[in-house]
N, C-alpha and C positions, 0 to 999 in steps of 0.2 A: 504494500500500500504506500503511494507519494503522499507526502504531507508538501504545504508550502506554509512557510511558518516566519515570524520574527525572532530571530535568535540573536542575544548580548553575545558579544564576541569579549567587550572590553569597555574602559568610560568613552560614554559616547559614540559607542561602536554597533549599533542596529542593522541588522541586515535580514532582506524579505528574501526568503530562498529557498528552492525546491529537494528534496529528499527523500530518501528511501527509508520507511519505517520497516525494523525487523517483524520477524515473526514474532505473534506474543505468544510469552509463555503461560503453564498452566495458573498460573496466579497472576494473570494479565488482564486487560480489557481493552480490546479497542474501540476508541468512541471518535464519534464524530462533535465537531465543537460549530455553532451557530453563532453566538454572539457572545463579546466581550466586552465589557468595559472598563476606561483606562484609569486605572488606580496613578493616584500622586506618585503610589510606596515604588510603582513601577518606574516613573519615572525619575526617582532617588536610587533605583538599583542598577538603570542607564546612567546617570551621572557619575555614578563612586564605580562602575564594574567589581572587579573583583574586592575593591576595598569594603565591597557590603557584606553584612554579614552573613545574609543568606545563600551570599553565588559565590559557587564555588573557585577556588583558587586557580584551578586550570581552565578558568572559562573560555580561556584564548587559544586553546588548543580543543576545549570539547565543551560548546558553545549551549548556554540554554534558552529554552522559548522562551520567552519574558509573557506576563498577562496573569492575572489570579482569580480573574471575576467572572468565570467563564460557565458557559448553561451548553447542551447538546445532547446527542443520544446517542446510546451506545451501539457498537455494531457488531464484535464481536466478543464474545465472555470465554474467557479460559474455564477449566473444565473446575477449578477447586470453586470458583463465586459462581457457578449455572444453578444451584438451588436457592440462592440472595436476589441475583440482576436477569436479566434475558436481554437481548437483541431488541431493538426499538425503545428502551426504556429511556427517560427523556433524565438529564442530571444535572446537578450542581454542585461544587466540592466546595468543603471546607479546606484552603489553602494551608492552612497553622495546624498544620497534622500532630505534629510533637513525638514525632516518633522517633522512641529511644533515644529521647531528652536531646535531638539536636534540633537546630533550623532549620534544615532542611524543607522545602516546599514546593509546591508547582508552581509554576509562574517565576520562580528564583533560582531554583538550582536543578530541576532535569534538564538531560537532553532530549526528553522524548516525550514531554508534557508541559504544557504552557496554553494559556486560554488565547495566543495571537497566533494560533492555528488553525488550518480545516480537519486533522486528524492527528491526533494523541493515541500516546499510550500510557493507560494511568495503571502505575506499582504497584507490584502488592502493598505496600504499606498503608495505600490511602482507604483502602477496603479495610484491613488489620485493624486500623484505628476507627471505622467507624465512618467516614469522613467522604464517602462517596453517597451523597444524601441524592435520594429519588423527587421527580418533581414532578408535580401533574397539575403545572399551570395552564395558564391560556394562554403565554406570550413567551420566546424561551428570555425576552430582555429580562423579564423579572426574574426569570435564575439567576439571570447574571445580578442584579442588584441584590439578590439576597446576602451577598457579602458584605457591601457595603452596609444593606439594611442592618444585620447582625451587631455592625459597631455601635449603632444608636440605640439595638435591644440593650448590648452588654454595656453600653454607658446606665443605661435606667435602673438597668440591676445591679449596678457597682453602687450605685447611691447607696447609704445609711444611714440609719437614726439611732437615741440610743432614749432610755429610760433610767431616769433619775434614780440611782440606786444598783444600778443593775450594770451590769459592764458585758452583758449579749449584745450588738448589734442587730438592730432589724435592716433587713440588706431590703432594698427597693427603695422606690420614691413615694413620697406621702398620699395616699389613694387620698381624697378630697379633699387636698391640701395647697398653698400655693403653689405655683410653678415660674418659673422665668425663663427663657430662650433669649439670649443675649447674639445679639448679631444674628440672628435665626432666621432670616428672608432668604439666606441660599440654598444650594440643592440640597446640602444635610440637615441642614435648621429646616427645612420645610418638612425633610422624612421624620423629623424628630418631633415636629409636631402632630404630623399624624399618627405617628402613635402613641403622642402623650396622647391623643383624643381618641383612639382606638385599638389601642392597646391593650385592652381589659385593667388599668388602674388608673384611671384619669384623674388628673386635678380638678380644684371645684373652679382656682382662677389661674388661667394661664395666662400671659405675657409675651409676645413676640416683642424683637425689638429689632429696630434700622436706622441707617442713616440717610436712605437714598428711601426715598416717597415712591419712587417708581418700583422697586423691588418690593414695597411692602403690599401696595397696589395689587402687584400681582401673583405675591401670597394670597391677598385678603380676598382674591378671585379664584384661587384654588383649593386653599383649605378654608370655607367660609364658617363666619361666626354667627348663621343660623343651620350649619351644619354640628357647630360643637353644641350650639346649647341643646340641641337634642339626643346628645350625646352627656346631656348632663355638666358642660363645659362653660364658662364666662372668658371668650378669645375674645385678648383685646391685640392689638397692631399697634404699635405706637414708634416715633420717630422721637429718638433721642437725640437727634444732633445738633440742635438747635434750642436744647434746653442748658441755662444756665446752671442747674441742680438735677440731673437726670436721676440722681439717687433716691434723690427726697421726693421728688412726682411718681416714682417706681411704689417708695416705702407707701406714701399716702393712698395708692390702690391696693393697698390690703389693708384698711383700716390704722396704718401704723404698726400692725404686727411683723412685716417681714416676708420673708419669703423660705419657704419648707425648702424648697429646690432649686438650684440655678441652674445653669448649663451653658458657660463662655463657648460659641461656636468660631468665636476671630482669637487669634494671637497674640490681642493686639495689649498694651501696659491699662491704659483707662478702663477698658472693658472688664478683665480680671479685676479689675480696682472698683467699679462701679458694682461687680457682682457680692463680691467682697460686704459689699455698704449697703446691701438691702438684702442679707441673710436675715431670718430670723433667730429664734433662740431653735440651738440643735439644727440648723439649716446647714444642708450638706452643698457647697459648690464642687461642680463636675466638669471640670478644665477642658472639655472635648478637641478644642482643637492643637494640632502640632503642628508646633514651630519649628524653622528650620534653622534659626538659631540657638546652640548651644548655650548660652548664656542667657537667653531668655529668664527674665526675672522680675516681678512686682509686688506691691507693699502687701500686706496681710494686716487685718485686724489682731494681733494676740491677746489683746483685752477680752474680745471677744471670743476667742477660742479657749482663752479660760475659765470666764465669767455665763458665757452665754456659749461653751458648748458648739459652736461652727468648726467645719471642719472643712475639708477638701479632699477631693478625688483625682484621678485621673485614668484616661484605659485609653488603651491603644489596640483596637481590634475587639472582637465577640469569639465565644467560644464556639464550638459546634451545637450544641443546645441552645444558643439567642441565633444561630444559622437554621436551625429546623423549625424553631419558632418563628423567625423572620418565614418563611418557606410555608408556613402554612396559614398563616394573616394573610399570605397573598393569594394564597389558594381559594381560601374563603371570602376574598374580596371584602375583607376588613382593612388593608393598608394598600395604597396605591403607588409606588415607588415614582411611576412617571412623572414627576415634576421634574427629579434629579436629574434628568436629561435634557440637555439642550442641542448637541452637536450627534447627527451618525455620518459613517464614513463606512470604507470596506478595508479589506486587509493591505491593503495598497497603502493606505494612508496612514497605519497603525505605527509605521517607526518614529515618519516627520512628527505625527502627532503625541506620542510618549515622551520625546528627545525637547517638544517645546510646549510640554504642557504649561507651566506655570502663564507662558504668555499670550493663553490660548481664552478670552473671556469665555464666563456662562459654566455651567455646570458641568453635568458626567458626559464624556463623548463614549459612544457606544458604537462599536466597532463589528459589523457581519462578515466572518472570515470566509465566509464562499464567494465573495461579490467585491470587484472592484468598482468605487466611489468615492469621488472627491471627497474629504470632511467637511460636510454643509448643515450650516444652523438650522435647526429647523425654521427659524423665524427666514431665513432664506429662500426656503425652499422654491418660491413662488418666482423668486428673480431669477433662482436656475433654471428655473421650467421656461424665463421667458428667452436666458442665455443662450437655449436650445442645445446642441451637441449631442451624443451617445444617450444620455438620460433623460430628453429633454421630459421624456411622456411620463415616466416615474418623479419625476421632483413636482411635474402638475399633479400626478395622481395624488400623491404623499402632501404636497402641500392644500390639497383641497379637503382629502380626511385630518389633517390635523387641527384646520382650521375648524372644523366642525366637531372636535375634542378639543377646546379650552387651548390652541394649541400648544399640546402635550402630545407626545408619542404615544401609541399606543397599539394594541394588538391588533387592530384592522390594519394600522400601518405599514406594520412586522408583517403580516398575512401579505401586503401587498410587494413588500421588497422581496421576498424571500420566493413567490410569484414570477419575479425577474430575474432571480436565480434559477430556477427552475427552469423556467424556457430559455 
């Protein structure tokens, strides 16, 4: 079987190339991979190559698929997993396998598995561990976002609280309690609101916060707040950037009490600072996002971590458990990932677009590895269709079903690209 694949040779070294996959073995599987989408982590393990810690030392000599966020079906099952998986079964891995306490993962360190493929071969060990999770959505992009989604499950469950006397921790965030999403208009702040609001532990009062009016605009159009309150939720939108006291307008919507929950989704010194300043008593902050500098640092209340009990979090990924849970809220059409998407492209476009993510606006680009395609915003789409060329007929098709989905990607979309693969 040819795979054609993006494989790290080295920093800065991405190269789209064709191959001969061996036979697998009886603790093999081989699958086919549909759609990917391009993680930051991917693009800090193009940057550093072998200096990261998950790719291996000899990457320059036995090169790995870069990609971790990847959905498809399987094609072929070695003989030890045929009473587990079969042929046709549709999947998503848990990347952070943890086997036998190294780093090792897909998407970082095989040669012969990576989600920036049309065909893998996924190890025994991703089975061993558990970590070859089945999916029976309706779109394969939400596989692919179940990883991402995961992070924002296993940010909610790293939160804890604690009781006066008692030195157990209650792990989770306050079921009808405050909430706050600090910088929360982007692709992750928006998943992390929907499932503070659908998640099965919802706040009584959530908080989104921005500084751009046009970003909150169209949050407040896609998770709406006559959606939460029937969910039992009070979603407010509010723009802080233009308030001389952002702390104290935050504090004064809970009555003065605080906030049960924070969640910083920017890097940024004022934000962690602002979160900081409208904790409540026992208010857990949850640092979510990473910085990509090492020295990243800002003030902390101590009065308050003594007196009043605040505390801080921080997590870097979900386990496989907030990956099956993420995988079945979408099943059931309780969480809807599609915001986090702004850009698809095909496997064509998957190195330029890893190698320059950072300067790449808008949220997750999502990448279809059987189909070559410029990377075009979906807000685009409509001017490719009028640029004409090779795709003229799919960027009108794609952009007329999105604009009739909130434009958000979605599975009639997927049904329609994938449509153009086919023929």
């Amino acid at each position: 079987m040819k795979t054609r694949a993006v494989r790290l040779y080295g920093v800065n070294d991405l190269r789209t190339e064709e191959f001969e996959l061996p036979e697998i073995k009886d603790d093999e599987i081989l699958a086919k991979v549909v759609s990917d989408s391009i993680c930051m982590s991917s693009h800090k393990a193009a940057l550093q190559g072998a200096g990261h810690k998950r790719v291996p030392d000899n990457v320059a000599e036995n090169p790995i698929i870069l990609g971790h966020e990847f959905c498809g079906e399987l094609v072929q099952v070695g003989a030890k997993w045929q009473d587990k998986f079969k042929a046709g079964d549709r999947f998503s891995i848990q990347p952070a396998i943890n086997y036998k306490g190294t780093l090792a993962a897909p998407g970082y360190s095989y040669h012969n598995i990576g989600g920036g493929a049309t065909y893998v071969i996924i190890p025994n060990e991703v089975m061993e561990m558990d970590c070859l999770l089945p999916y029976k959505g309706e779109a394969f992009y939400w596989g692919s976002l179940s990883e991402p989604m995961s992070c924002i499950v296993g940010a909610f469950h790293a939160n804890y609280h604690t009781t006066p006397g008692s030195y157990v921790h209650k792990m989770g965030t306050v079921e009808g309690g405050n909430m706050a999403i600090l910088a929360g208009a982007g692709p992750m702040g928006l998943g992390a609101v929907d499932y503070a609001i659908h998640g099965g532990r919802a706040p009584k009062l959530l908080v989104v916060t921005d500084v751009d009016d046009a970003r909150l605009e169209r949050a407040a159009s896609l998770i709406t707040v006559e959606d939460a309150r029937e969910n039992g939720v009070d979603l407010r939108y509010v723009n802080t950037g233009k308030m001389e006291d952002p702390a104290a307008y935050l504090r004064e919507m809970t009555g003065g009490k605080g906030y049960d929950d924070v969640f910083v989704f920017a890097p940024v010194k004022p934000v962690v600072e602002q979160g900081d300043a409208i904790l409540g008593r026992d208010g857990c902050l949850n640092f979510f996002a990473g910085p990509t500098n090492t020295a990243f640092s800002a003030m902390f209340n101590f009065y308050n971590v003594h007196y009043g009990a605040t505390h801080i979090v921080g997590t870097s990924g979900g386990n496989t458990d907030d990956m099956k849970e993420s995988i079945a809220l979408m099943e059931q059409g309780k969480v809807n990932p599609s915001c986090m998407i702004t850009h698809v492209g095909g496997l064509n476009a998957d190195a330029e677009t890893t190698l320059n993510l950072p300067n790449i606006p808008g949220g997750k680009k999502l990448i279809y590895t059987h189909i070559d395609l410029p990377l075009t915003a979906i807000a685009d789409f409509g001017k490719a269709a009028k640029e004409g060329g090779e795709h003229a007929e799919l960027f009108r098709d794609l952009d007329e079903i999105c604009r009739r989905n909130n434009e958000l990607w979605c599975p009639e979309a997927e049904e329609r690209l994938l449509r153009e693969v086919k023929d």
